[in-house]
C-alpha atoms as a printed R data frame, in Angstrom:
    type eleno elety resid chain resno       x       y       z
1   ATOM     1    CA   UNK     A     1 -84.876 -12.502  20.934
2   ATOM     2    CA   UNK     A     2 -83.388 -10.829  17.673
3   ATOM     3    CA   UNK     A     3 -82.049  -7.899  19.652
4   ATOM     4    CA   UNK     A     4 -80.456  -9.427  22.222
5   ATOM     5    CA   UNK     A     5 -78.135 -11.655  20.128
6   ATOM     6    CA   UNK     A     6 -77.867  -8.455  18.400
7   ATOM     7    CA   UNK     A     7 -76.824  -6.661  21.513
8   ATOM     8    CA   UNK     A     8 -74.201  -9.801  22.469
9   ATOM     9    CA   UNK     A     9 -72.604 -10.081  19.116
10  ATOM    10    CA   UNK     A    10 -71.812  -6.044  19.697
11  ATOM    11    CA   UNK     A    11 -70.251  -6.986  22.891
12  ATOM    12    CA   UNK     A    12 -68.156  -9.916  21.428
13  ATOM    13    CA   UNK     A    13 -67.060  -7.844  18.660
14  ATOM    14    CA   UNK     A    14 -66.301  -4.450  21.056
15  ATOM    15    CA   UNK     A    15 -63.866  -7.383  22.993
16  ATOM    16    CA   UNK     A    16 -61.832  -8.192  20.666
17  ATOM    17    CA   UNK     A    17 -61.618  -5.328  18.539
18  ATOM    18    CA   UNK     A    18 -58.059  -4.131  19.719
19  ATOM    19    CA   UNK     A    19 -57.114  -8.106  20.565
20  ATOM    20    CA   UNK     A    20 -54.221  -9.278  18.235
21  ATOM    21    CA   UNK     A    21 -52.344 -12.249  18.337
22  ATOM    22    CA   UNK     A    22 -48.796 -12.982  18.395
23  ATOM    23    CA   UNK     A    23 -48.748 -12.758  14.628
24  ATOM    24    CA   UNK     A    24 -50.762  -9.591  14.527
25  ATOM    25    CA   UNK     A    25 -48.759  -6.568  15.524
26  ATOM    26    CA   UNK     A    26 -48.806  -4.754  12.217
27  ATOM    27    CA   UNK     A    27 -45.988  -6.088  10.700
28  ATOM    28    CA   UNK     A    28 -46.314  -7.287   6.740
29  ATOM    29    CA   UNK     A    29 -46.738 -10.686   5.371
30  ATOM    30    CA   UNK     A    30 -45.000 -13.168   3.022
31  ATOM    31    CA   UNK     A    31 -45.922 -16.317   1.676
32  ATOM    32    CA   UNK     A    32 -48.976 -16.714   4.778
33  ATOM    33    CA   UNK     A    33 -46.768 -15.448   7.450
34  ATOM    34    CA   UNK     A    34 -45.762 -12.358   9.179
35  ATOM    35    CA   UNK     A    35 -41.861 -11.433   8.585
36  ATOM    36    CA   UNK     A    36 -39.648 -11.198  11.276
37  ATOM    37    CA   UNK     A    37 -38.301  -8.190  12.626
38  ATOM    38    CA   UNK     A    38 -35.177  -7.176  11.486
39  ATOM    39    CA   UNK     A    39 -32.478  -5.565  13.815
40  ATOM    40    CA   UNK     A    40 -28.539  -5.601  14.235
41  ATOM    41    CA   UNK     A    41 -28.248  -8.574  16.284
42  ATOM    42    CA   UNK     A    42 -30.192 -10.603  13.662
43  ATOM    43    CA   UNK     A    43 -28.656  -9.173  10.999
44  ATOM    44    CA   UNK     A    44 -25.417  -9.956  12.226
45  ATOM    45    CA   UNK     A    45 -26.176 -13.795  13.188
46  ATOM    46    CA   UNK     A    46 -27.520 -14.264   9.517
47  ATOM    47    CA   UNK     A    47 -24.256 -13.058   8.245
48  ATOM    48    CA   UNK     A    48 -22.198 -14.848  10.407
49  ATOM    49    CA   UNK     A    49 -24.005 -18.364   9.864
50  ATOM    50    CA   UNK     A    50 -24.010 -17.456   6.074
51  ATOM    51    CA   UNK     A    51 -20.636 -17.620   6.182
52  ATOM    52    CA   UNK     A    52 -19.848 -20.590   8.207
53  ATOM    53    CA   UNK     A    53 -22.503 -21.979   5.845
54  ATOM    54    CA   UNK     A    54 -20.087 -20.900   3.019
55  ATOM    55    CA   UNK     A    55 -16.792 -22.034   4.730
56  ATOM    56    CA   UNK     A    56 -17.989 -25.477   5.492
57  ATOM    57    CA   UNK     A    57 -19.386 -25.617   1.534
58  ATOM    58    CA   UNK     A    58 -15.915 -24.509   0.316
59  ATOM    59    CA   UNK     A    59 -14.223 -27.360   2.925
60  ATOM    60    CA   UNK     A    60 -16.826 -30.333   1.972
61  ATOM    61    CA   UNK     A    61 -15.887 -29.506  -2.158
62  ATOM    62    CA   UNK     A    62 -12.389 -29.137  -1.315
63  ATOM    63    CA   UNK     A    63 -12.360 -32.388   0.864
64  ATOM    64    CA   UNK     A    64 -14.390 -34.223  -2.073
65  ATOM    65    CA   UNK     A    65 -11.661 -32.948  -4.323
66  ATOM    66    CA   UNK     A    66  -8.452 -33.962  -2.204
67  ATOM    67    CA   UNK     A    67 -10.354 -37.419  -1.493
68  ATOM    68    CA   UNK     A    68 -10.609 -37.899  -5.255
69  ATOM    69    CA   UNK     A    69  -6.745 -36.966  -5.548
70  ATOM    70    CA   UNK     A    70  -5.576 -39.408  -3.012
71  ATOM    71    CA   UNK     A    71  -8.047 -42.273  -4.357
72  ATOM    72    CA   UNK     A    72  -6.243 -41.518  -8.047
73  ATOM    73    CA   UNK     A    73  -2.507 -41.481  -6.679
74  ATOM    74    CA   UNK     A    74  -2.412 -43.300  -2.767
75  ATOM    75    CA   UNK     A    75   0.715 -42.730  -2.540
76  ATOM    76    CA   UNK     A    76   0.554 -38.725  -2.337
77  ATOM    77    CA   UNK     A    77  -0.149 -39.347   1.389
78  ATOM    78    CA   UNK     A    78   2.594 -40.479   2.094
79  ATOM    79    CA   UNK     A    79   4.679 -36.728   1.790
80  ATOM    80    CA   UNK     A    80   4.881 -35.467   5.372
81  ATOM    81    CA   UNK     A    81   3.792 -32.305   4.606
82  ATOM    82    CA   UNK     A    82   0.338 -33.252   3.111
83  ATOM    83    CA   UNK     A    83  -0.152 -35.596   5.491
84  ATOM    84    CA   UNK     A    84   0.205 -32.911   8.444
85  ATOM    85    CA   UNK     A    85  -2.222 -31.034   6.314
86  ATOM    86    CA   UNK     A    86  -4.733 -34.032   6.174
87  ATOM    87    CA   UNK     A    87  -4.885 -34.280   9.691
88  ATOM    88    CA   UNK     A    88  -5.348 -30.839  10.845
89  ATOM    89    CA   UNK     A    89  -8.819 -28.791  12.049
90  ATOM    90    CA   UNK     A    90 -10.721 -26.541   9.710
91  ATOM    91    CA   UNK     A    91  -9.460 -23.393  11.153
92  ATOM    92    CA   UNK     A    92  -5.404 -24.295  10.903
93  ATOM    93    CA   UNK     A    93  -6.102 -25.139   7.289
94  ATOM    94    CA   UNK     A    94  -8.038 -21.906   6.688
95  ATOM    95    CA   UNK     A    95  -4.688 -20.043   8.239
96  ATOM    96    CA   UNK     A    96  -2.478 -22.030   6.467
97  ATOM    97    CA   UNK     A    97  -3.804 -21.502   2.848
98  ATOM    98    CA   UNK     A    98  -4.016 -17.227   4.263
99  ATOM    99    CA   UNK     A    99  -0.423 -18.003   5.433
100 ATOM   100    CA   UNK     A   100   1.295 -19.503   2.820
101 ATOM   101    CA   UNK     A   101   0.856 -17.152   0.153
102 ATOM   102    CA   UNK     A   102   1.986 -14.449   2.427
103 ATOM   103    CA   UNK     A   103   5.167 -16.471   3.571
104 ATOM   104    CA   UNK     A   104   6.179 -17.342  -0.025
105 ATOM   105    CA   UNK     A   105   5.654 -13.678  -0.927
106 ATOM   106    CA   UNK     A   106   7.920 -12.410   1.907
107 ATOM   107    CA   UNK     A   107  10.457 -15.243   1.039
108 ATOM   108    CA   UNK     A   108  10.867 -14.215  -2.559
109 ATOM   109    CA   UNK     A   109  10.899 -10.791  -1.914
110 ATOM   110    CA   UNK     A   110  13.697 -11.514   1.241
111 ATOM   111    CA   UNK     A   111  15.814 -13.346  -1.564
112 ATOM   112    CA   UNK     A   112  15.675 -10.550  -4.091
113 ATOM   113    CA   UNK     A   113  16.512  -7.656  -1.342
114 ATOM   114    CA   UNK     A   114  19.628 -10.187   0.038
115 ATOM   115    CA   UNK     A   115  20.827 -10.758  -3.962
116 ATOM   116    CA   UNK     A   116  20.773  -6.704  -4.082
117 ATOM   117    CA   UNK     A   117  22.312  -6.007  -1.127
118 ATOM   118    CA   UNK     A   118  25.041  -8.420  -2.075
119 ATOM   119    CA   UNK     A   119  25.586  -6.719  -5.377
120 ATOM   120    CA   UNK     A   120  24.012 -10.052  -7.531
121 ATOM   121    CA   UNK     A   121  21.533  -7.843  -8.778
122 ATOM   122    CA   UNK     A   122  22.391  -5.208  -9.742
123 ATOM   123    CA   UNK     A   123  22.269  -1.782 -12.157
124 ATOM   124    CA   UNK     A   124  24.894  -0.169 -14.492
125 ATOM   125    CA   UNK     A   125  27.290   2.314 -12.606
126 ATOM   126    CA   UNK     A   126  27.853   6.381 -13.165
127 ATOM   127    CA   UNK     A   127  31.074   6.168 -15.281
128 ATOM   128    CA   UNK     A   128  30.556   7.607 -18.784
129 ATOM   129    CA   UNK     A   129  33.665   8.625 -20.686
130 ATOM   130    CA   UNK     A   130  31.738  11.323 -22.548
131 ATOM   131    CA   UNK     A   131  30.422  13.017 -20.008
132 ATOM   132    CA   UNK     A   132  33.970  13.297 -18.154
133 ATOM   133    CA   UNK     A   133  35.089  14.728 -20.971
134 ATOM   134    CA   UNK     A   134  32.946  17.800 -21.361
135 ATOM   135    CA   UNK     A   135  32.913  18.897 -17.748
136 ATOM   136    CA   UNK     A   136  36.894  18.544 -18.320
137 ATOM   137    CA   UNK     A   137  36.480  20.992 -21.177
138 ATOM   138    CA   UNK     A   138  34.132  23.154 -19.024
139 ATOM   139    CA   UNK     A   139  37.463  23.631 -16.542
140 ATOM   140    CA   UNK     A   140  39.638  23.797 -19.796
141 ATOM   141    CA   UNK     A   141  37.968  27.188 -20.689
142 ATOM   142    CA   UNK     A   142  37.445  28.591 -17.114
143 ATOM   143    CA   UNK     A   143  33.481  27.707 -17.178
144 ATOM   144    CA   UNK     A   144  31.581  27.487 -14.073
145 ATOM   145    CA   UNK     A   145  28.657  25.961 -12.028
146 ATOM   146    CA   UNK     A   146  26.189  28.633 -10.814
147 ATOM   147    CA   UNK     A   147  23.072  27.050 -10.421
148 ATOM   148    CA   UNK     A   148  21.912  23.679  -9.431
149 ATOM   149    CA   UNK     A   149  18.531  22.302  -9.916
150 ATOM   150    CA   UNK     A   150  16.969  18.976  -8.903
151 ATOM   151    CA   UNK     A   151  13.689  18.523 -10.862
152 ATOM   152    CA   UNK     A   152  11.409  15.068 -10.823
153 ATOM   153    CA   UNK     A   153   9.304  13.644 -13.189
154 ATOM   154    CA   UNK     A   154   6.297  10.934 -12.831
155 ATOM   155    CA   UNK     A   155   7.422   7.453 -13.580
156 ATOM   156    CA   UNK     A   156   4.288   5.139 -12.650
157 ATOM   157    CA   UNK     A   157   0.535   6.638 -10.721
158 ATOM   158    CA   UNK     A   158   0.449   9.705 -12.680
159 ATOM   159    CA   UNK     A   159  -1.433  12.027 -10.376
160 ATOM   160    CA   UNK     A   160  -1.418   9.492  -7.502
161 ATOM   161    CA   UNK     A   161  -0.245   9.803  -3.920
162 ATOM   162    CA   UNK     A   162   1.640   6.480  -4.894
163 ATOM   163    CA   UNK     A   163   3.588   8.718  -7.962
164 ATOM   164    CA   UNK     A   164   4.705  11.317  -5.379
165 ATOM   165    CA   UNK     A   165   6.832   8.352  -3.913
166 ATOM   166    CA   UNK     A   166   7.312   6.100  -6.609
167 ATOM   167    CA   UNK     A   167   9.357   9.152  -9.558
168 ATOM   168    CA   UNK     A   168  11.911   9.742 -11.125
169 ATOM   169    CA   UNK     A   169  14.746  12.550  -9.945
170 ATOM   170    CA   UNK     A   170  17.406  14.394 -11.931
171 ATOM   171    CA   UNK     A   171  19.819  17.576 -11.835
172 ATOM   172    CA   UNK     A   172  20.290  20.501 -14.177
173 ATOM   173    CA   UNK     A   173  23.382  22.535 -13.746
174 ATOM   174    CA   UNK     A   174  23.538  26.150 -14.926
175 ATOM   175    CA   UNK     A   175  26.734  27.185 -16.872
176 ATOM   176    CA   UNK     A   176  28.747  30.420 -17.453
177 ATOM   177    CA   UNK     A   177  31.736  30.947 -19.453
178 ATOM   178    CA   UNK     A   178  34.798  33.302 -18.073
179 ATOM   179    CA   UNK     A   179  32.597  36.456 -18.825
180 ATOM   180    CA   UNK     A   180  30.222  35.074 -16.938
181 ATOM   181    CA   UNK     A   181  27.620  35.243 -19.140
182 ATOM   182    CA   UNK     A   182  25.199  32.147 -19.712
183 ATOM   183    CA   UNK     A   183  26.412  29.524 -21.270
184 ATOM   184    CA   UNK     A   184  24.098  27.034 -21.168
185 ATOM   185    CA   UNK     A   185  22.852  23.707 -18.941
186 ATOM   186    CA   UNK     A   186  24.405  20.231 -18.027
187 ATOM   187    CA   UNK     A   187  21.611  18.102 -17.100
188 ATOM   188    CA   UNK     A   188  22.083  14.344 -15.618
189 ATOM   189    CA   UNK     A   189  19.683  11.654 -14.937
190 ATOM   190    CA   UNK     A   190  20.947   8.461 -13.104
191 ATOM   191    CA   UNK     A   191  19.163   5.050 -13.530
192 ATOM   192    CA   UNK     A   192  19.627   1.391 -13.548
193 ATOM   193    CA   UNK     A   193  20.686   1.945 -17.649
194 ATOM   194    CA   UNK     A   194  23.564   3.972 -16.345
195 ATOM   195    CA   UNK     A   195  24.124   8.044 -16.994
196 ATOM   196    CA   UNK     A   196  22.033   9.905 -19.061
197 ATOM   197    CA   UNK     A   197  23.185  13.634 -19.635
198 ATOM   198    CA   UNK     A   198  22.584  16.496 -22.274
199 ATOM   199    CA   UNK     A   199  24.792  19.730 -22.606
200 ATOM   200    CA   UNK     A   200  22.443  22.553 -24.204
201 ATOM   201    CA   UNK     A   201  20.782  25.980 -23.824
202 ATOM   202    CA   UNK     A   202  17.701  23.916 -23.568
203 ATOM   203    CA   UNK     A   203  17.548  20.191 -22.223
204 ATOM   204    CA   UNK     A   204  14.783  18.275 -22.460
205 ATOM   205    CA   UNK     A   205  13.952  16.035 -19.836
206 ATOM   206    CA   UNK     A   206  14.966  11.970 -20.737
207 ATOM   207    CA   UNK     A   207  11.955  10.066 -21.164
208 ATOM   208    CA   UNK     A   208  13.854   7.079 -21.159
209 ATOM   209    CA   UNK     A   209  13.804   7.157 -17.520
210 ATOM   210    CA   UNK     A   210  10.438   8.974 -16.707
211 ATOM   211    CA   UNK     A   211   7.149  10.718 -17.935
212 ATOM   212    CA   UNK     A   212   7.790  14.219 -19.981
213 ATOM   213    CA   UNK     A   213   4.319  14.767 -21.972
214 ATOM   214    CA   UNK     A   214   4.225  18.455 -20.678
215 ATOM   215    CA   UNK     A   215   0.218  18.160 -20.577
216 ATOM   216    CA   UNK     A   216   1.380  15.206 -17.004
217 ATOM   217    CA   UNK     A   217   4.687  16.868 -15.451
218 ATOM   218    CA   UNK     A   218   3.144  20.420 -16.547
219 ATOM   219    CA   UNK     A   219   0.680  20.908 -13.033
220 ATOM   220    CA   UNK     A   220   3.459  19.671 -10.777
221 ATOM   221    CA   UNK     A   221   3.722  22.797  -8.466
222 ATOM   222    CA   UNK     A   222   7.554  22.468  -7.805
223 ATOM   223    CA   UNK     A   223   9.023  20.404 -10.428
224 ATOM   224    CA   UNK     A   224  12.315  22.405 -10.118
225 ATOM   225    CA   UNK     A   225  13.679  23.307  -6.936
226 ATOM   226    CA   UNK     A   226  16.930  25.521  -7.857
227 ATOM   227    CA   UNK     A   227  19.525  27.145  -5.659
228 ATOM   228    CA   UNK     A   228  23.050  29.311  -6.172
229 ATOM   229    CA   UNK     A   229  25.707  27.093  -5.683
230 ATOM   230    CA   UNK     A   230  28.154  27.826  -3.507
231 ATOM   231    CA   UNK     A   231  31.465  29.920  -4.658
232 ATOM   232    CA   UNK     A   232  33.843  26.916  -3.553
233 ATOM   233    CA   UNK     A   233  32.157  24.568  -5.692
234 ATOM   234    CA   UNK     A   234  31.581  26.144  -8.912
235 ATOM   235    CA   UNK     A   235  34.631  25.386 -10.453
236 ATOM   236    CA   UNK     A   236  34.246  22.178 -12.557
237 ATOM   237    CA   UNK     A   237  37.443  20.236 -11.231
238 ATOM   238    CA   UNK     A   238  35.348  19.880  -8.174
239 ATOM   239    CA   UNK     A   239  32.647  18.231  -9.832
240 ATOM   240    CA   UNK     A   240  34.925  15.926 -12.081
241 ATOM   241    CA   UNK     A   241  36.283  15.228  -8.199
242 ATOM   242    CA   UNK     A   242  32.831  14.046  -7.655
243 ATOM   243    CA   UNK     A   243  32.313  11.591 -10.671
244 ATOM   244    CA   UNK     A   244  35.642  10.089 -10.558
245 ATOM   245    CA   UNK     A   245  34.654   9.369  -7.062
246 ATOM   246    CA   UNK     A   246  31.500   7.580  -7.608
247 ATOM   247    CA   UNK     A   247  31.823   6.790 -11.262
248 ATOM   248    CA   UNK     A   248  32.400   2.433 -10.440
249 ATOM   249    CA   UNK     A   249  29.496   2.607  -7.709
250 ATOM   250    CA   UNK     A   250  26.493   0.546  -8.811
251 ATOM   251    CA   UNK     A   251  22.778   1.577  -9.152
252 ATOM   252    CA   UNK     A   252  20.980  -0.512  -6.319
253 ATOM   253    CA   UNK     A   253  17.383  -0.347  -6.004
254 ATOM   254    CA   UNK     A   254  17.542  -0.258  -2.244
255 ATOM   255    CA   UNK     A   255  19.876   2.408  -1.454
256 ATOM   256    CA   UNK     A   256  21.279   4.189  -4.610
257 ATOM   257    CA   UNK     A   257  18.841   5.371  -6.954
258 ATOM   258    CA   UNK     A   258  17.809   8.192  -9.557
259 ATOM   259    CA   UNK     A   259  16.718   9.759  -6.522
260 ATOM   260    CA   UNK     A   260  20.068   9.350  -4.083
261 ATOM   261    CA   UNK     A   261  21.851  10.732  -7.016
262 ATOM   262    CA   UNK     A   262  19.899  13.921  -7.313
263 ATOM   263    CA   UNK     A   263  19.675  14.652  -3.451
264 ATOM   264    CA   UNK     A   264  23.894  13.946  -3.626
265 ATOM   265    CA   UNK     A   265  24.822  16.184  -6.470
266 ATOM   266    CA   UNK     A   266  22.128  18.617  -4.661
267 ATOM   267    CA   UNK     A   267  24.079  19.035  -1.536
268 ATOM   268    CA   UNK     A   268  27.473  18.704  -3.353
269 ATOM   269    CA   UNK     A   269  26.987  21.890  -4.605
270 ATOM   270    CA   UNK     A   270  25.925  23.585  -1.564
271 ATOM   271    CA   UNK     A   271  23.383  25.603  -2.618
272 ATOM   272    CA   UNK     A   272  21.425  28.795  -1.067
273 ATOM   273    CA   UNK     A   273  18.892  31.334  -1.934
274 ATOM   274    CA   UNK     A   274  16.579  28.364  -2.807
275 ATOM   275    CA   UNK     A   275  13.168  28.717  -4.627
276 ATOM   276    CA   UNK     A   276  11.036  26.266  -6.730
277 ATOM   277    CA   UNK     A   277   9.750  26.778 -10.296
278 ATOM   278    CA   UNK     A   278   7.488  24.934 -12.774
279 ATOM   279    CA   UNK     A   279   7.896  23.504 -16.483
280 ATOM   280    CA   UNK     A   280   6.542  26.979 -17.758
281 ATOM   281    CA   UNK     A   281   9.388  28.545 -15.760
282 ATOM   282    CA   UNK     A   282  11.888  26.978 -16.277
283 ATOM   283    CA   UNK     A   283  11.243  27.056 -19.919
284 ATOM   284    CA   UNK     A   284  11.104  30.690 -19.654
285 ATOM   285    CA   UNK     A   285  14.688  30.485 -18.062
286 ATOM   286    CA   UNK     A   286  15.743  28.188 -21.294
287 ATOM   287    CA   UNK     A   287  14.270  30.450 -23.699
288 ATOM   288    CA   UNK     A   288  16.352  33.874 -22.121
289 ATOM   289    CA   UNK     A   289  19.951  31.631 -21.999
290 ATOM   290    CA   UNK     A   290  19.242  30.310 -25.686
291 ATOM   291    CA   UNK     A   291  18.448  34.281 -26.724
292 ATOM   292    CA   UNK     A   292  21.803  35.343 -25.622
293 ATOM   293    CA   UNK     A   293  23.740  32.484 -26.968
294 ATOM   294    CA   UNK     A   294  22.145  32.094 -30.074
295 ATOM   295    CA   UNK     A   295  20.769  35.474 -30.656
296 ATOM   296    CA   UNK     A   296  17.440  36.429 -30.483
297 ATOM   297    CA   UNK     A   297  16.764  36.962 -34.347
298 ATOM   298    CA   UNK     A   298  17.654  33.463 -35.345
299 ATOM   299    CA   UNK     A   299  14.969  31.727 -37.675
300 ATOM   300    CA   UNK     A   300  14.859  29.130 -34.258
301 ATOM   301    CA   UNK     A   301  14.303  31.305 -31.491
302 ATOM   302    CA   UNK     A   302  11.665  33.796 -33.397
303 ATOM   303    CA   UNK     A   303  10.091  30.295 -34.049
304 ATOM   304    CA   UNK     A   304   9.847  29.242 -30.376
305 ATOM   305    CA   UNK     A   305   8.740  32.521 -29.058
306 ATOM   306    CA   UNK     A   306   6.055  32.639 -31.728
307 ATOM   307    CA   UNK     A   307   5.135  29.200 -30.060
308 ATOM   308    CA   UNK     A   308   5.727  30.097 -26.748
């Protein structure tokens, strides 16, 4: 009798030994129950309820807090505009709080482009007395413009793609006297604050008007893109031509800037045999004028070279 319930509990067992249940296909357990599988469909249905759980949340405390509004001042209803509000679907008043920010955005910015286009806004123009005056005493002793160079310097992104656009442009004109030896460099930065302009064998970029630490402008490849100005325009009359000409014109944030400035002296000049240099070589070019005006044994330039 004892083996042969022995014998049938064997079989019972050997029947349901690979037998599993619903619940019982290897996956783990939590709290008493098996977890459900996880793929993208569920994943994705989870995420989207969770946030129609969220957007109806938001709407029921935003609803509690406009119904406590209206309760406090009744009256408030009767503006058209909230009222159209009040009465609209979920979704239009999800769009319209996207929208509005986005429309009042475009609006101001719409009123500020129309204000500059219509000269309202607007900067200070070329004209500078001072500056007239020197290139006038650049033709007074037979001078001339032999090189042009445009050069940039970072204004805001240092290092960032959003620099490369958003910078700051200005020229540096090469001078030599009637010998035609060096004389020495006219540089000119255009802004919104008007004219900014040095006359030396060694100007130094403004930093009124951009960034000119040497360790930020240093690593820009082609901060200097020079050329040989043309043999009609090197005489300085044609230049003063060119400042008389556009001396009242305004600086506009739109369409004339530091950088349509630069690019119009540029082509003024007409240049050719064009070739870019950096800081360090254009320094270099500073250093060699200064030695031949100056002299090379000055107190100054054996200082610099020992720094340089």
């Amino acid at each position: 009798m004892t083996e042969t319930m022995q014998i049938q509990e064997g079989a019972v067992e050997a029947q349901y030994l690979d037998f599993q249940t619903e619940d019982e296909d290897g996956r783990p357990w939590r709290d008493g129950a098996p977890m459900p599988r996880r793929n993208l469909c569920s994943d994705l249905t989870q995420a989207i309820n969770g946030c129609r759980l969220e957007v109806h949340n938001y709407h029921r405390g935003l609803s509690q807090r406009l119904g406590n509004i209206l309760r406090k001042v009744p009256d408030i209803t009767k503006v058209p505009i909230i009222a159209h509000y009040c009465e609209r679907r979920l979704v239009f008043k999800i769009c319209l709080m996207c929208w509005f920010p986005a429309l009042s955005f475009l609006t101001i910015f719409w009123g500020f482009w129309l204000l500059c286009l219509m000269g309202v806004i607007k900067g200070d123009p070329l004209d500078n007395a001072e500056l007239v005056k020197t290139v006038e005493d650049l033709s007074h002793r037979n001078s001339t413009i032999t090189e042009v160079c445009r050069f940039k310097d970072w204004t805001y992104f240092v290092g960032s793609k959003a620099g490369k656009v958003l910078n700051h442009h200005g020229v540096v004109l090469s001078v030599t006297n009637s010998s035609e030896m060096p004389e020495g460099f006219l540089q000119l930065e255009y802004g919104a604050r008007g004219t900014f302009w040095q006359y030396s064998t060694s100007p130094k970029p403004d930093a009124r008007y951009g960034e000119t630490a040497v360790e930020k402008v240093g690593p820009i490849r082609c901060r200097y893109k020079c050329g040989t100005v043309a043999l009609s325009q090197r005489d300085p009359k044609r230049f003063l031509w060119f400042l008389h000409k556009y001396r009242l014109r305004p600086y506009n944030i739109f369409y004339y800037t530091c950088v349509t400035f630069a690019e119009m002296v540029w082509r003024f000049h007409m240049p050719y045999h064009e070739r870019c240099l950096s800081t360090a070589q254009m320094e270099a070019e500073y250093l060699t004028v200064s030695r031949l005006v100056t002299g090379g044994d000055s107190p100054v330039m054996m200082a610099r070279s020992a720094v340089s």
